[in-house]
Each structure stands twice: as C-alpha cells, then as structure tokens.
C-alpha positions in Angstrom: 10.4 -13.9 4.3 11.5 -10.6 6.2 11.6 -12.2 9.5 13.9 -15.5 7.7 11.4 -18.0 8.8 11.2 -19.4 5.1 14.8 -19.1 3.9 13.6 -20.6 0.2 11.2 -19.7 -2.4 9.7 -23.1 -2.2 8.8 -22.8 1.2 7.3 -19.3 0.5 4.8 -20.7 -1.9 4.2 -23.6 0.2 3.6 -21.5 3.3 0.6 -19.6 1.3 -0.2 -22.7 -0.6 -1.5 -24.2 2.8 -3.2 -21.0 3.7 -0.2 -19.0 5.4 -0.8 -20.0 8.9 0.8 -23.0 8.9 3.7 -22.1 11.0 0.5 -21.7 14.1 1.4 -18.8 15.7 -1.1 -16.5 16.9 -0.5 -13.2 15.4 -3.6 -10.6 16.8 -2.9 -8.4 13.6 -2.7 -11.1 11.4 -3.5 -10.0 7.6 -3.2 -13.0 5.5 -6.5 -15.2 4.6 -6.1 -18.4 5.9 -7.7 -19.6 2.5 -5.4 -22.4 0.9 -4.8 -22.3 -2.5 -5.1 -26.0 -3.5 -1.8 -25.6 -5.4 -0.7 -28.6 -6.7 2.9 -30.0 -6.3 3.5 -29.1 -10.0 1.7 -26.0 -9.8 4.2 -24.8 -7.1 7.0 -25.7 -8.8 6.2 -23.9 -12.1 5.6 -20.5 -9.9 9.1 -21.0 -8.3 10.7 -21.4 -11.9 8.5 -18.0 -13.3 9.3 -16.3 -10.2 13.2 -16.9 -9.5 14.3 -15.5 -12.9 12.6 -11.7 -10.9 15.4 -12.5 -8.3 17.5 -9.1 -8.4 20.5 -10.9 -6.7 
C-alpha cells in the first residue's frame, strides 16, 4: 500500500478482509469502513489470482 505497510497483495486483501483497521492505529481522517468482508481463505486467494495478472510491472 502507498505507505509499504502491506508489501504483498495477500496482505492487501487480508487487511480489508478484516475490516482495514487491523493494523490499530488511530487515524482522525480515517476513510475506510471498518466493515469486514467475511472473505473466506479461498475467496482471498482467487481475488489475488484475478487481480495479479492487472499488475503493470
């Protein structure tokens, strides 16, 4: 993510999986829903397979 917290796709979707405050800092201007997703474990992984082919590198 842009500040390299999460350095891999997996923990990207992870992060919002669990409602992207999982890291606990407080963050005044914080824009994210702390809703979790309820992803399962193979639901994460098939969004990490559709999204790395997008990977411009």
């Amino acid at each position: 993510m842009h500040n390299g917290v999460l350095t891999t796709l997996k923990q990207v979707v992870d992060f919002y999986n669990k409602g992207g405050t999982r890291l606990g800092f407080k963050i005044d201007n914080q824009t994210l829903p702390s809703d979790k997703l309820n992803l399962t474990e193979k639901e994460s992984d098939e969004i990490v397979v559709f999204i790395k082919p997008l990977d411009s590198k």
